[in-house]
HTML snippet that shows the backbone in 3Dmol.js (N, CA, C, O; Angstrom):
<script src="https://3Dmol.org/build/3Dmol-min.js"></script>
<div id="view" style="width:600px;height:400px;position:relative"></div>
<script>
const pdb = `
ATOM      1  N   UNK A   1      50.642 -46.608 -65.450  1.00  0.00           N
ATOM      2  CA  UNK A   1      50.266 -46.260 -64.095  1.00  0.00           C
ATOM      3  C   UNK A   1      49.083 -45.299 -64.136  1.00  0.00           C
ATOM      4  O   UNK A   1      49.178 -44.211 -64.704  1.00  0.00           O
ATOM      5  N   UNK A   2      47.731 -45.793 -63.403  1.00  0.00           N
ATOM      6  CA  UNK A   2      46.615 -44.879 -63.608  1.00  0.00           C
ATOM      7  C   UNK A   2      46.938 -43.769 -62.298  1.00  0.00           C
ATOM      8  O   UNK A   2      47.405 -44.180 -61.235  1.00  0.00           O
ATOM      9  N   UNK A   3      46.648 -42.441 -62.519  1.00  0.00           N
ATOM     10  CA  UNK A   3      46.396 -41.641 -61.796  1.00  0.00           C
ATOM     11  C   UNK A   3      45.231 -41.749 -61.228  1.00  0.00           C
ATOM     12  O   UNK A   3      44.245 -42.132 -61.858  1.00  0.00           O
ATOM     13  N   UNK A   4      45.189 -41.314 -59.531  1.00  0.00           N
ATOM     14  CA  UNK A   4      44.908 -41.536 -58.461  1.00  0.00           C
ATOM     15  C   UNK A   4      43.144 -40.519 -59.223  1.00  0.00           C
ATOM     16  O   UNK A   4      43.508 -39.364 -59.446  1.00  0.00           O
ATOM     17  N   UNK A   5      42.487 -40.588 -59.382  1.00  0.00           N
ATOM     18  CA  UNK A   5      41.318 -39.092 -59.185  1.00  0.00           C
ATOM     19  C   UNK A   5      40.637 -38.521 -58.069  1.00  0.00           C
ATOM     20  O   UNK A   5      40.383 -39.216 -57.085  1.00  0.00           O
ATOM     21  N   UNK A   6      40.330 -37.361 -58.132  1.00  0.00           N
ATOM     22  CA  UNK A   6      39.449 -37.096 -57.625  1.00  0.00           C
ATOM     23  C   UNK A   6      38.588 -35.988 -57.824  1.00  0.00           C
ATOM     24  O   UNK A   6      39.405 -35.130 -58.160  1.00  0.00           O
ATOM     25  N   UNK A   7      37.328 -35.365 -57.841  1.00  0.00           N
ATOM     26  CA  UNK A   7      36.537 -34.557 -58.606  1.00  0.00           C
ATOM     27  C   UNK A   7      36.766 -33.437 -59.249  1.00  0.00           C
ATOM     28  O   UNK A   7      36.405 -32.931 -60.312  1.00  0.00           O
ATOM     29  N   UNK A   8      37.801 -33.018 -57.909  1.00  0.00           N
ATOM     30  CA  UNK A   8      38.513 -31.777 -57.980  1.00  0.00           C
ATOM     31  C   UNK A   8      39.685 -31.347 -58.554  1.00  0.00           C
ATOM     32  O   UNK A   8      40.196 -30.229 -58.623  1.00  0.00           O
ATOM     33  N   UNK A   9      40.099 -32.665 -59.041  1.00  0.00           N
ATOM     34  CA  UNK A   9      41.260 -32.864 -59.939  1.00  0.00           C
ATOM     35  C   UNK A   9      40.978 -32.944 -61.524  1.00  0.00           C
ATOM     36  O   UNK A   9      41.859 -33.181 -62.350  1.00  0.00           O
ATOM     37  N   UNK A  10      39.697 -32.725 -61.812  1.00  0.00           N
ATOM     38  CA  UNK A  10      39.166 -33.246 -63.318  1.00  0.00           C
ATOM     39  C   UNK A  10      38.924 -31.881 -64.026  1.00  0.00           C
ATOM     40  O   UNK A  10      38.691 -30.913 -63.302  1.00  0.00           O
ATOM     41  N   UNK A  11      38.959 -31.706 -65.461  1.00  0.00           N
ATOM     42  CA  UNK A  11      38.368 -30.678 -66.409  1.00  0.00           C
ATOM     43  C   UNK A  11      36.987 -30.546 -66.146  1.00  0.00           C
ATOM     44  O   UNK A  11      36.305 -31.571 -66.113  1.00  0.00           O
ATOM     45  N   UNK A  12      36.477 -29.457 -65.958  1.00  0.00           N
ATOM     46  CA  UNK A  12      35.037 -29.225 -65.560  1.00  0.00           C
ATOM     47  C   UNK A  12      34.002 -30.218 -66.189  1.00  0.00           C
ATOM     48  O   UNK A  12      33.183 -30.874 -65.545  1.00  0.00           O
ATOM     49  N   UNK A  13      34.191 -30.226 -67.739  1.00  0.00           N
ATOM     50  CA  UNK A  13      32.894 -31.360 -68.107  1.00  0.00           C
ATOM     51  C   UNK A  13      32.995 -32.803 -67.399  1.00  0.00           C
ATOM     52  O   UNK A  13      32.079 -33.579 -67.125  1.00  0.00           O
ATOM     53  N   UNK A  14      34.002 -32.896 -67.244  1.00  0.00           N
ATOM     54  CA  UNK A  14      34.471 -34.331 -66.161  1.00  0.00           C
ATOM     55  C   UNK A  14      33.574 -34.137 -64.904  1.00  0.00           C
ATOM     56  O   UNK A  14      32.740 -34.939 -64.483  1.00  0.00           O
ATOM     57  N   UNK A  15      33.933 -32.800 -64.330  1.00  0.00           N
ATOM     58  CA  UNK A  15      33.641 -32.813 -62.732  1.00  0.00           C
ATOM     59  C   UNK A  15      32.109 -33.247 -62.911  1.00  0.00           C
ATOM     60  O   UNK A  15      31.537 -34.123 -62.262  1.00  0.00           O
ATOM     61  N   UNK A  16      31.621 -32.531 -63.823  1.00  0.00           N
ATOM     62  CA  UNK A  16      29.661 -32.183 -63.825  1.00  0.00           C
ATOM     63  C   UNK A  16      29.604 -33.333 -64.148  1.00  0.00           C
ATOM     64  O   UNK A  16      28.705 -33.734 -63.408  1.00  0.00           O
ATOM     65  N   UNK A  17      30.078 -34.597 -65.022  1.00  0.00           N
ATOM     66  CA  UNK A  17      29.563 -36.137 -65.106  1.00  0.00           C
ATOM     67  C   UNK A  17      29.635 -36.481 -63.629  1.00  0.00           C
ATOM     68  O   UNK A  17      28.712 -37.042 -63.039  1.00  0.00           O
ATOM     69  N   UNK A  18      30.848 -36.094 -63.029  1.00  0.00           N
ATOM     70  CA  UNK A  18      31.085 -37.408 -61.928  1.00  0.00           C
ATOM     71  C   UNK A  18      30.026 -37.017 -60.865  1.00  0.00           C
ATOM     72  O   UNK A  18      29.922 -37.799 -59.920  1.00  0.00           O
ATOM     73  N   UNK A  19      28.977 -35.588 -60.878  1.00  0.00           N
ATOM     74  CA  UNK A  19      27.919 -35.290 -59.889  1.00  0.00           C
ATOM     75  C   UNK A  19      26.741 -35.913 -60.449  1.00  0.00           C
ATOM     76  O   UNK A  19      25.706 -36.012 -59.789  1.00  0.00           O
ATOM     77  N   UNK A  20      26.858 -36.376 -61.742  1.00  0.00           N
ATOM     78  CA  UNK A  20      25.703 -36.882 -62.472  1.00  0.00           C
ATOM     79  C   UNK A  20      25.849 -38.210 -62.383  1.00  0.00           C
ATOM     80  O   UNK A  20      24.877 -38.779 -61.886  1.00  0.00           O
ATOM     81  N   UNK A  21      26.693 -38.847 -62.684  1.00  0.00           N
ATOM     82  CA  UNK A  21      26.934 -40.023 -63.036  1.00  0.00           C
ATOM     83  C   UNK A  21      27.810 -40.968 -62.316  1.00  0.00           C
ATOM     84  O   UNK A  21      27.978 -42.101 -62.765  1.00  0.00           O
ATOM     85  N   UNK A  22      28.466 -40.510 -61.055  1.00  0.00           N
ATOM     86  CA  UNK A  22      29.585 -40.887 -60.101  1.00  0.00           C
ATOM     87  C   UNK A  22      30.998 -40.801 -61.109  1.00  0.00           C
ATOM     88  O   UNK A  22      31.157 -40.325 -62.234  1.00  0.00           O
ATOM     89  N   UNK A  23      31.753 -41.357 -60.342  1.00  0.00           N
ATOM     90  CA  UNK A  23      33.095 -41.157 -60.699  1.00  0.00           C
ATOM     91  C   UNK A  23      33.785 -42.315 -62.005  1.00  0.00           C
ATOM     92  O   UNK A  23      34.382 -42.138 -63.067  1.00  0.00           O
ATOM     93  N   UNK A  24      33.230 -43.746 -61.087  1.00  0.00           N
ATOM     94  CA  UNK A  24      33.392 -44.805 -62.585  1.00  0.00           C
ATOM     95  C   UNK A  24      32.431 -44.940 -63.706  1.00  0.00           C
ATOM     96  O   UNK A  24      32.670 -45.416 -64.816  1.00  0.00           O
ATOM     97  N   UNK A  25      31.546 -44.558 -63.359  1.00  0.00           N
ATOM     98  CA  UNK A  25      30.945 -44.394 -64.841  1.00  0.00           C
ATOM     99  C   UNK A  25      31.575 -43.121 -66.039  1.00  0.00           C
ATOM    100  O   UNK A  25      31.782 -43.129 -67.252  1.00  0.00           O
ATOM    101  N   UNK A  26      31.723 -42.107 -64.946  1.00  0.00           N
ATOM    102  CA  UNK A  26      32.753 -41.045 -66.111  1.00  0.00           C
ATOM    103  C   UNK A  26      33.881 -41.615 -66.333  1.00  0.00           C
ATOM    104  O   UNK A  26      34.420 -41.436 -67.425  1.00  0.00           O
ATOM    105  N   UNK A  27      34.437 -42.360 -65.430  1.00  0.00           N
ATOM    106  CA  UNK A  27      35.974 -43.088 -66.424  1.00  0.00           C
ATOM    107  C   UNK A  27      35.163 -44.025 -67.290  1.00  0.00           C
ATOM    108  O   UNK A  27      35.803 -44.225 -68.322  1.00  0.00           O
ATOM    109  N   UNK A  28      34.293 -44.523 -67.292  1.00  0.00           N
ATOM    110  CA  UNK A  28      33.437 -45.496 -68.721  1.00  0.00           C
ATOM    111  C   UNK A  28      33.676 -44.478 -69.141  1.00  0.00           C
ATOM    112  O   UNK A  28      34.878 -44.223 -69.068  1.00  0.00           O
ATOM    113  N   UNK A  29      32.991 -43.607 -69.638  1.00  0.00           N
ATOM    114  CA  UNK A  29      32.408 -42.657 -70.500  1.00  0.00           C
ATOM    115  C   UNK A  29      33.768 -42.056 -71.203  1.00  0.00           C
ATOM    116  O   UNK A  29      33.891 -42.069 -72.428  1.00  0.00           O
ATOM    117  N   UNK A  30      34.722 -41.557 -70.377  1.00  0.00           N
ATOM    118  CA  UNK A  30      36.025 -41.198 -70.483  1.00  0.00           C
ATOM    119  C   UNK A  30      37.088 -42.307 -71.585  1.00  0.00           C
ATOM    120  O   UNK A  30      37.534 -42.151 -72.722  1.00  0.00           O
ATOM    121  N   UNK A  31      37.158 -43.137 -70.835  1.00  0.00           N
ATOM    122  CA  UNK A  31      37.891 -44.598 -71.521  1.00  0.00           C
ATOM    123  C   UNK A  31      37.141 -44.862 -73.426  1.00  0.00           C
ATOM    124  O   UNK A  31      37.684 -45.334 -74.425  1.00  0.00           O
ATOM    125  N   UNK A  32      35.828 -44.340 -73.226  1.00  0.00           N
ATOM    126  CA  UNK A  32      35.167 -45.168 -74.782  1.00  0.00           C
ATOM    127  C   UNK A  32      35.365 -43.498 -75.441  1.00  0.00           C
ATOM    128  O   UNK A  32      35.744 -43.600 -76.608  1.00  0.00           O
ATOM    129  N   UNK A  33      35.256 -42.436 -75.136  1.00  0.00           N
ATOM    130  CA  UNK A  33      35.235 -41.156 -75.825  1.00  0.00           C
ATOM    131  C   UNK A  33      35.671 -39.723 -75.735  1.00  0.00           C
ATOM    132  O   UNK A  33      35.321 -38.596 -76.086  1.00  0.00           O
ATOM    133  N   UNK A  34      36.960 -40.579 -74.846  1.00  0.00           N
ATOM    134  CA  UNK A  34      38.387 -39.102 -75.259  1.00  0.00           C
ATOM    135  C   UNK A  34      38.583 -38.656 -76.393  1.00  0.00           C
ATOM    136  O   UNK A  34      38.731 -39.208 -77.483  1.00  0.00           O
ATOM    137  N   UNK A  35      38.575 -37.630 -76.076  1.00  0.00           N
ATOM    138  CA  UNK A  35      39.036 -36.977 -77.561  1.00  0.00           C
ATOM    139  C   UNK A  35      37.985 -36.585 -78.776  1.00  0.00           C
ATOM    140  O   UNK A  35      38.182 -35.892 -79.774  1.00  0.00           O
ATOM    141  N   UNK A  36      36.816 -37.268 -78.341  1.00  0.00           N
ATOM    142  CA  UNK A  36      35.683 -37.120 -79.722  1.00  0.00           C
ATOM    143  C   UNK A  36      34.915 -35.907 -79.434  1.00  0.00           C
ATOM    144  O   UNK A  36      35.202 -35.319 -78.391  1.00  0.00           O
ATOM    145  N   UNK A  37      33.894 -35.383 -80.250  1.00  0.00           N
ATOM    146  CA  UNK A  37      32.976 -34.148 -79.757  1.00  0.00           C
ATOM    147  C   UNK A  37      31.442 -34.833 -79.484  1.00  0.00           C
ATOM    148  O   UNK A  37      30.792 -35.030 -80.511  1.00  0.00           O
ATOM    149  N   UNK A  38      30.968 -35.116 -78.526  1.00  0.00           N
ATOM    150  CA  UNK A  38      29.782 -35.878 -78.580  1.00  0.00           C
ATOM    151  C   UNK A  38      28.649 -34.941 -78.623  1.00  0.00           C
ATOM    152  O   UNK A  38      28.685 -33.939 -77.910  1.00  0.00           O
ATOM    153  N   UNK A  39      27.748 -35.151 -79.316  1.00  0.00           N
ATOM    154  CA  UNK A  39      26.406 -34.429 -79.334  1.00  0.00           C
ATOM    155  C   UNK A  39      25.128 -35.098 -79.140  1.00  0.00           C
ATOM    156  O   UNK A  39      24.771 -36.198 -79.562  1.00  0.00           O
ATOM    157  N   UNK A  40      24.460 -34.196 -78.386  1.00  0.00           N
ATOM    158  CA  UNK A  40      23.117 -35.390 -77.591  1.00  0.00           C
ATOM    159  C   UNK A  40      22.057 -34.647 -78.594  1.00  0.00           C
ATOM    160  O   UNK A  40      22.120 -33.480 -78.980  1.00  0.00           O
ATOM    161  N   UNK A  41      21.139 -35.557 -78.890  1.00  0.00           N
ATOM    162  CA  UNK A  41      20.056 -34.850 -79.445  1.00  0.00           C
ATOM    163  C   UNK A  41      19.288 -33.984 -78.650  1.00  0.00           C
ATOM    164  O   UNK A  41      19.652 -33.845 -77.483  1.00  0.00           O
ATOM    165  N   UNK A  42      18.178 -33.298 -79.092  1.00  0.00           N
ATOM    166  CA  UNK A  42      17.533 -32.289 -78.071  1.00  0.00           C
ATOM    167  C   UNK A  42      15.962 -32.985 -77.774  1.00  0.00           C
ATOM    168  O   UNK A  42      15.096 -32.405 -77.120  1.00  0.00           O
ATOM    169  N   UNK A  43      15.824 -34.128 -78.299  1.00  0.00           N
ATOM    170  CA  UNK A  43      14.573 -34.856 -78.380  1.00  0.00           C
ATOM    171  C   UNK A  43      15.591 -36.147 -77.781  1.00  0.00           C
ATOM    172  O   UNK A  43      16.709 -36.194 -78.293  1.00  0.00           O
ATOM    173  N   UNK A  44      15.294 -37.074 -76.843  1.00  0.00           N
ATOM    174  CA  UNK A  44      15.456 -38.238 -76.240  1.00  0.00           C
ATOM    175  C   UNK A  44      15.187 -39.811 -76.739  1.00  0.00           C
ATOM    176  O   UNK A  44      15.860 -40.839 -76.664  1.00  0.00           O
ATOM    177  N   UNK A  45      13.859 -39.488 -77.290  1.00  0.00           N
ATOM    178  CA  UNK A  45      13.677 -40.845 -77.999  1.00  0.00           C
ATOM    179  C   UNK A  45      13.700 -40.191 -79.794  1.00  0.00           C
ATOM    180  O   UNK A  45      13.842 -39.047 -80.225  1.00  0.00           O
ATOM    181  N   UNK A  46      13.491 -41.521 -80.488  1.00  0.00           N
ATOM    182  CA  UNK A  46      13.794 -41.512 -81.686  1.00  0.00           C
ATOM    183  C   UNK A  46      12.513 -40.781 -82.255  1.00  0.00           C
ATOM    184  O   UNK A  46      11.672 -40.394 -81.443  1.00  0.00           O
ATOM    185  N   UNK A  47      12.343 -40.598 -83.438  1.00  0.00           N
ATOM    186  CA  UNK A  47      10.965 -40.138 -84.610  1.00  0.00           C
ATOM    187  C   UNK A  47       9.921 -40.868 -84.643  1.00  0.00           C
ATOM    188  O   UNK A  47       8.715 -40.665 -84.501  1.00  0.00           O
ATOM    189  N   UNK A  48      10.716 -41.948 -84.898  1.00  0.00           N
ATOM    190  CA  UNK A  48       9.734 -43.109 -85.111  1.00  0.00           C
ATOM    191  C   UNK A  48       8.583 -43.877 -83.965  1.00  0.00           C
ATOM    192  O   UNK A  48       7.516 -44.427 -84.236  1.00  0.00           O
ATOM    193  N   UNK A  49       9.377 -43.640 -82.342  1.00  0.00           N
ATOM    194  CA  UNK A  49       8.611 -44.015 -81.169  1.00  0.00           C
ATOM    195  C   UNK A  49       8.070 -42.631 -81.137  1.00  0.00           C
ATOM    196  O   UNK A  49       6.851 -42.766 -81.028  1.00  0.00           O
ATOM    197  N   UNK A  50       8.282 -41.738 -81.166  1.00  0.00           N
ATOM    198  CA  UNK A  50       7.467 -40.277 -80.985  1.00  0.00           C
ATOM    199  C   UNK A  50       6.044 -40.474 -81.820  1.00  0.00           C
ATOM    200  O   UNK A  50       4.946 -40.487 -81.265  1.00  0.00           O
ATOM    201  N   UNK A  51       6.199 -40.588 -82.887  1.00  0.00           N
ATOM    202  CA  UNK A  51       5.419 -40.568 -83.958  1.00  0.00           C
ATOM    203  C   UNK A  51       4.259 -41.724 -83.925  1.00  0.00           C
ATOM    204  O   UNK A  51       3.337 -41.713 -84.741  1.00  0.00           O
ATOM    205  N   UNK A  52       4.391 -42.739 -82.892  1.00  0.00           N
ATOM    206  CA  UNK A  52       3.995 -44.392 -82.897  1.00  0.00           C
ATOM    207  C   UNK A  52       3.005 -43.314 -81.935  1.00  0.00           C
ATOM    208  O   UNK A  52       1.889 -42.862 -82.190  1.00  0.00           O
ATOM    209  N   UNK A  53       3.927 -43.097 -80.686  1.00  0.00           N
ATOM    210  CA  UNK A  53       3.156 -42.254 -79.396  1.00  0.00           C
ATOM    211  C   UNK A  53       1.652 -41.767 -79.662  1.00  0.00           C
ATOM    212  O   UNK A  53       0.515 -42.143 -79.379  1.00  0.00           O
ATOM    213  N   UNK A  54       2.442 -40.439 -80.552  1.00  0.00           N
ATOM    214  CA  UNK A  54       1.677 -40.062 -81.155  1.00  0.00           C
ATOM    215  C   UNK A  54       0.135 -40.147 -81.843  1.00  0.00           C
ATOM    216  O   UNK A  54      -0.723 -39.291 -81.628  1.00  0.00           O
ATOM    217  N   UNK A  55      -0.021 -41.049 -82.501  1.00  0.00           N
ATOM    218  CA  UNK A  55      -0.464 -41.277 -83.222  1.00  0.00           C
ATOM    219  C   UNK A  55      -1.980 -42.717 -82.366  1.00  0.00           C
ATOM    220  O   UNK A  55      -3.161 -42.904 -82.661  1.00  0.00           O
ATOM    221  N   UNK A  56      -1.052 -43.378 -81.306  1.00  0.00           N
ATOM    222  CA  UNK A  56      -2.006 -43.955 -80.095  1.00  0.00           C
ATOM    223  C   UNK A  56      -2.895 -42.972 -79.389  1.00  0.00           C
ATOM    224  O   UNK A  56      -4.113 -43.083 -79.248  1.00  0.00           O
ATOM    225  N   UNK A  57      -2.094 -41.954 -78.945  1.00  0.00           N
ATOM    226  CA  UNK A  57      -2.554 -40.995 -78.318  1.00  0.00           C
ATOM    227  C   UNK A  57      -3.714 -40.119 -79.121  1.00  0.00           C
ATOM    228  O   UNK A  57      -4.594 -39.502 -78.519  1.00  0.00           O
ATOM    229  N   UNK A  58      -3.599 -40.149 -80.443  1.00  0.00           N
ATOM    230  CA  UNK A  58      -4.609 -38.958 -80.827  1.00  0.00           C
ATOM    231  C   UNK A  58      -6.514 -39.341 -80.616  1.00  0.00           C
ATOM    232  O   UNK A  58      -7.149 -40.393 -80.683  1.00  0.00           O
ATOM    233  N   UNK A  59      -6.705 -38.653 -80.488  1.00  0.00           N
ATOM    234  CA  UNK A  59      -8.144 -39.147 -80.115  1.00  0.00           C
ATOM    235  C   UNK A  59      -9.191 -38.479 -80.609  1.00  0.00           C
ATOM    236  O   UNK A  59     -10.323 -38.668 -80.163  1.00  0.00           O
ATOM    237  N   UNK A  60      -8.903 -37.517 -81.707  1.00  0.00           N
ATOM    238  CA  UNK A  60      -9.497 -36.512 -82.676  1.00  0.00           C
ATOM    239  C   UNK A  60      -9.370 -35.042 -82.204  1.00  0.00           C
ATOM    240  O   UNK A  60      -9.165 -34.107 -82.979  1.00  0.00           O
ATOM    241  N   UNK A  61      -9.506 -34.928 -80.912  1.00  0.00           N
ATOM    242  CA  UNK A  61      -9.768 -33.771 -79.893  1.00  0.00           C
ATOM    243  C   UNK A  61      -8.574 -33.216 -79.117  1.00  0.00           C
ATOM    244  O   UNK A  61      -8.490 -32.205 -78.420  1.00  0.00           O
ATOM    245  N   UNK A  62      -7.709 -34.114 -79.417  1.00  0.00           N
ATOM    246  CA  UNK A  62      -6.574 -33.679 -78.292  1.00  0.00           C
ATOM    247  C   UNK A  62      -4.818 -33.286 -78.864  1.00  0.00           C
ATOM    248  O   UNK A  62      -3.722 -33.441 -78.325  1.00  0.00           O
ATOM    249  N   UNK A  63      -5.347 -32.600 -80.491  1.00  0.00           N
ATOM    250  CA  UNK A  63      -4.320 -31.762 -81.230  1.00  0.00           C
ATOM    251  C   UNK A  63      -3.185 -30.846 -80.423  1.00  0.00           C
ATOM    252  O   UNK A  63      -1.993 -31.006 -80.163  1.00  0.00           O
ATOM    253  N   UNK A  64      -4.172 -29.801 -80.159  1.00  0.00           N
ATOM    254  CA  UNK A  64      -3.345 -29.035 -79.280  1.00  0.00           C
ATOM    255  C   UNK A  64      -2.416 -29.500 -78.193  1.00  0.00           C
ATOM    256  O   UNK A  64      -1.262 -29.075 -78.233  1.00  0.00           O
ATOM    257  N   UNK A  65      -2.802 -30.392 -77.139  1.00  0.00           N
ATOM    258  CA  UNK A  65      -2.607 -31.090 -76.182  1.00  0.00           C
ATOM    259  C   UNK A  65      -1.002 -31.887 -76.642  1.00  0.00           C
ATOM    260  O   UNK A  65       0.059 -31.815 -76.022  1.00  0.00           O
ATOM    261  N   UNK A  66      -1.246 -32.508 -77.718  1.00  0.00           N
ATOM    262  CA  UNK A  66      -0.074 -33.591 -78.088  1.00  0.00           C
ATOM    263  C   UNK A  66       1.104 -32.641 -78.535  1.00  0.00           C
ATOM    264  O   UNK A  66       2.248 -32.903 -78.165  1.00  0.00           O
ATOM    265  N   UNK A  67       0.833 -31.510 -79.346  1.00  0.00           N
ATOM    266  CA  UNK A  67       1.490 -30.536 -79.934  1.00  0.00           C
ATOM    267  C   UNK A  67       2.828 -29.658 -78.739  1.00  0.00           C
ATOM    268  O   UNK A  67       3.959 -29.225 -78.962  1.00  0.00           O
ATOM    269  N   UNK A  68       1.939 -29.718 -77.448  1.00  0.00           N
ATOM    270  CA  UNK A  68       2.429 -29.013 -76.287  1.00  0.00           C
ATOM    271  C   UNK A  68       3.209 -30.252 -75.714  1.00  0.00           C
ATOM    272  O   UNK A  68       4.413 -30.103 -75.503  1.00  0.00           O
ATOM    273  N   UNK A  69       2.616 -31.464 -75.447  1.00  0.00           N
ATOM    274  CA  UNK A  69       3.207 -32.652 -74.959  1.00  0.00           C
ATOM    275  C   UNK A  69       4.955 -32.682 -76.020  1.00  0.00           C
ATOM    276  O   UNK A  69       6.121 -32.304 -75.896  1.00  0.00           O
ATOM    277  N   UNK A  70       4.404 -33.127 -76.636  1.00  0.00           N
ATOM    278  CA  UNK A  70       6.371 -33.617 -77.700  1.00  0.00           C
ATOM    279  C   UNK A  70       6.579 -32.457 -78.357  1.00  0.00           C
ATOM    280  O   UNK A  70       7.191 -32.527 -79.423  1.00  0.00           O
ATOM    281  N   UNK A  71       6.192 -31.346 -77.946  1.00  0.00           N
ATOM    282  CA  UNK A  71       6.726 -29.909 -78.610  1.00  0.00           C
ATOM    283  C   UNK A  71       7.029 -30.281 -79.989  1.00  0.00           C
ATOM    284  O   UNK A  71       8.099 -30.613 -80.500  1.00  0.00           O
ATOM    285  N   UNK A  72       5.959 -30.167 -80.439  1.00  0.00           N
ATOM    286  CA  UNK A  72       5.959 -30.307 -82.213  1.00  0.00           C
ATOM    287  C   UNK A  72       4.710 -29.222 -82.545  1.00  0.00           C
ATOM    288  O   UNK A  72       3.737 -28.917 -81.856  1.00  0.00           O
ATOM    289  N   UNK A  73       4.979 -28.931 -83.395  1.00  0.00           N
ATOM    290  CA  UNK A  73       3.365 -27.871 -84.469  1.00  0.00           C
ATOM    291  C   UNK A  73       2.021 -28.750 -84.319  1.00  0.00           C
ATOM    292  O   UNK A  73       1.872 -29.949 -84.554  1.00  0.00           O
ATOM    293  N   UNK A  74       0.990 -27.697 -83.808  1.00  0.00           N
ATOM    294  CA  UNK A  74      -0.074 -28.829 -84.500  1.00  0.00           C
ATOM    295  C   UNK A  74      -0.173 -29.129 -85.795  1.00  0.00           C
ATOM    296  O   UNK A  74      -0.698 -30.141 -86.260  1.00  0.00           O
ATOM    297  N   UNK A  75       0.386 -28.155 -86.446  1.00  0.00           N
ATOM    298  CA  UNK A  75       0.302 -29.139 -88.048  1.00  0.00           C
ATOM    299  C   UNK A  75       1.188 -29.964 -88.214  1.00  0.00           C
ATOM    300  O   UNK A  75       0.739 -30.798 -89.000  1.00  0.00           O
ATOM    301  N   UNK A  76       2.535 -30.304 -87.830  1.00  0.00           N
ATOM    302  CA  UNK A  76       3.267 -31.168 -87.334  1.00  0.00           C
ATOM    303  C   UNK A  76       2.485 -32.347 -86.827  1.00  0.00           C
ATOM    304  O   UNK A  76       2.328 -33.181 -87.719  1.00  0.00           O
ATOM    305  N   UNK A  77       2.008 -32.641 -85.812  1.00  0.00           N
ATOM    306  CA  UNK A  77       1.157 -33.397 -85.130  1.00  0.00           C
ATOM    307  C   UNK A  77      -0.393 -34.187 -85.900  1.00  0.00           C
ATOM    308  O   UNK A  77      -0.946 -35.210 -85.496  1.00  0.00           O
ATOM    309  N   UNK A  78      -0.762 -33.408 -86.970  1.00  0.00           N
ATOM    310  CA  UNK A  78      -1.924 -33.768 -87.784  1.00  0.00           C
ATOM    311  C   UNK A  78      -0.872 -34.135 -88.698  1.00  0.00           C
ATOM    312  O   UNK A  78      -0.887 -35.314 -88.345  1.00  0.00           O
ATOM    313  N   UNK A  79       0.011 -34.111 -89.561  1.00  0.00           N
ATOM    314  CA  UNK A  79       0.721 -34.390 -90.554  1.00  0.00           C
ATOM    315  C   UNK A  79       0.596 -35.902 -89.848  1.00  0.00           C
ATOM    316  O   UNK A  79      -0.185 -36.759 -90.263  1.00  0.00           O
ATOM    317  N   UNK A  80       1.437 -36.073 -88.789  1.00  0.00           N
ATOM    318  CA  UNK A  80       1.433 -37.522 -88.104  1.00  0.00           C
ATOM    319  C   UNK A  80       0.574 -38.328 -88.501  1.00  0.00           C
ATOM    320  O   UNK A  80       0.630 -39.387 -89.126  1.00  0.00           O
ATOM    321  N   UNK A  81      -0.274 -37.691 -88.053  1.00  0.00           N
ATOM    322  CA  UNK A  81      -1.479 -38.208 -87.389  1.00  0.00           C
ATOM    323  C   UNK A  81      -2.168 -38.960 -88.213  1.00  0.00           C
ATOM    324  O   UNK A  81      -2.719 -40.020 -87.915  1.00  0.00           O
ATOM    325  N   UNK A  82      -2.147 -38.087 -89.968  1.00  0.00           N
ATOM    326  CA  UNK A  82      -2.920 -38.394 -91.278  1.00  0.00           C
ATOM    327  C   UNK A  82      -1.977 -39.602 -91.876  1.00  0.00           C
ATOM    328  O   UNK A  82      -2.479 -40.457 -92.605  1.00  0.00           O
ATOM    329  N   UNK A  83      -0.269 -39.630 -91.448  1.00  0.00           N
ATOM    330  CA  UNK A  83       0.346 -40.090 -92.248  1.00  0.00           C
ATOM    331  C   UNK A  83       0.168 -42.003 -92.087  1.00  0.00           C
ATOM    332  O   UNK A  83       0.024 -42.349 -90.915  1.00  0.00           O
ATOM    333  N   UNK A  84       0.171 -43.270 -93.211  1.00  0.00           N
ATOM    334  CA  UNK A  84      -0.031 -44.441 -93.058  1.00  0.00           C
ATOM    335  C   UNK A  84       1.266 -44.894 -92.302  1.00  0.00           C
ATOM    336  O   UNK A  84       1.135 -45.838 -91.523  1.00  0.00           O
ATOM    337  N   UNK A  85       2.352 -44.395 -92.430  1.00  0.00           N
ATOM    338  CA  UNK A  85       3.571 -45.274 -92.299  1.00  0.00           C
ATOM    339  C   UNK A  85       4.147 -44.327 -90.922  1.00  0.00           C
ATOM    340  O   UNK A  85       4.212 -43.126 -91.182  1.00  0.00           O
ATOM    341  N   UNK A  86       4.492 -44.643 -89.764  1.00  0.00           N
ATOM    342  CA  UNK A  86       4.951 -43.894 -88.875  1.00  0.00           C
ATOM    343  C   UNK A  86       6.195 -43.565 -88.773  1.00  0.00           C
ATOM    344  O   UNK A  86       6.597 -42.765 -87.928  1.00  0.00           O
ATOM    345  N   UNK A  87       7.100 -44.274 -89.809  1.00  0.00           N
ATOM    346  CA  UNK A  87       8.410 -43.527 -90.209  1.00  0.00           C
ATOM    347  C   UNK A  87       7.989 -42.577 -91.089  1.00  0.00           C
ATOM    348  O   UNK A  87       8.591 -42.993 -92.079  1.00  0.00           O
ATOM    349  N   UNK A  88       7.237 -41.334 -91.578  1.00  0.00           N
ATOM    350  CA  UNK A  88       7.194 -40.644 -92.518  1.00  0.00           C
ATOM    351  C   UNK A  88       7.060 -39.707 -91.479  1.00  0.00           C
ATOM    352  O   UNK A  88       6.387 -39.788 -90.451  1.00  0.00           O
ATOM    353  N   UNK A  89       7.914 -38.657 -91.952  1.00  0.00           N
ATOM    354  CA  UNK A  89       7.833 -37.276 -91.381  1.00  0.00           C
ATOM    355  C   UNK A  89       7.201 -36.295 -92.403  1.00  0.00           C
ATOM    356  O   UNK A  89       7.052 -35.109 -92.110  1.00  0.00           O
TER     357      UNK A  89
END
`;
const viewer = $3Dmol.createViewer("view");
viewer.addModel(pdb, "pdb");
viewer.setStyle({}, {cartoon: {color: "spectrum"}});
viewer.zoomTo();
viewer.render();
</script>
């Protein structure tokens, strides 16, 4: 027998999905990963599309610029930039 919900009835990280995400998508979310500790990265896309970005974008002149854009070092960003293979960090 499923219990009835409602926002105000949930553990706080519950409540803050169901303002983000409505109510059935947090029972998705709920149903695939009770119980686990989930961790989001602090960067959104992967290395490898960053680094692709990157590397379209450079235009000799615009170091600084890209460095501030994907919050990376400019030497970070020239490392890229020099490197052949765009999986290489």
């Amino acid at each position: 027998m499923k219990l009835e919900s409602t926002s105000n009835s949930l553990n706080s990280i519950y409540r803050e999905l169901v303002d983000i995400i409505g109510m059935e998508n947090t029972e998705k979310l709920y149903a695939e990963f009770k119980g686990q500790q989930v961790s989001y990265p602090v960067k959104f896309h992967n290395k490898q599309f960053i680094y692709g970005e990157i590397k379209k974008e450079f235009n000799g002149g615009n170091l600084k610029q890209l460095a501030a854009k994907y919050d990376y070092s400019e030497r970070t960003i020239r490392r890229i930039v020099q490197s052949k293979d765009e999986h290489e960090e």
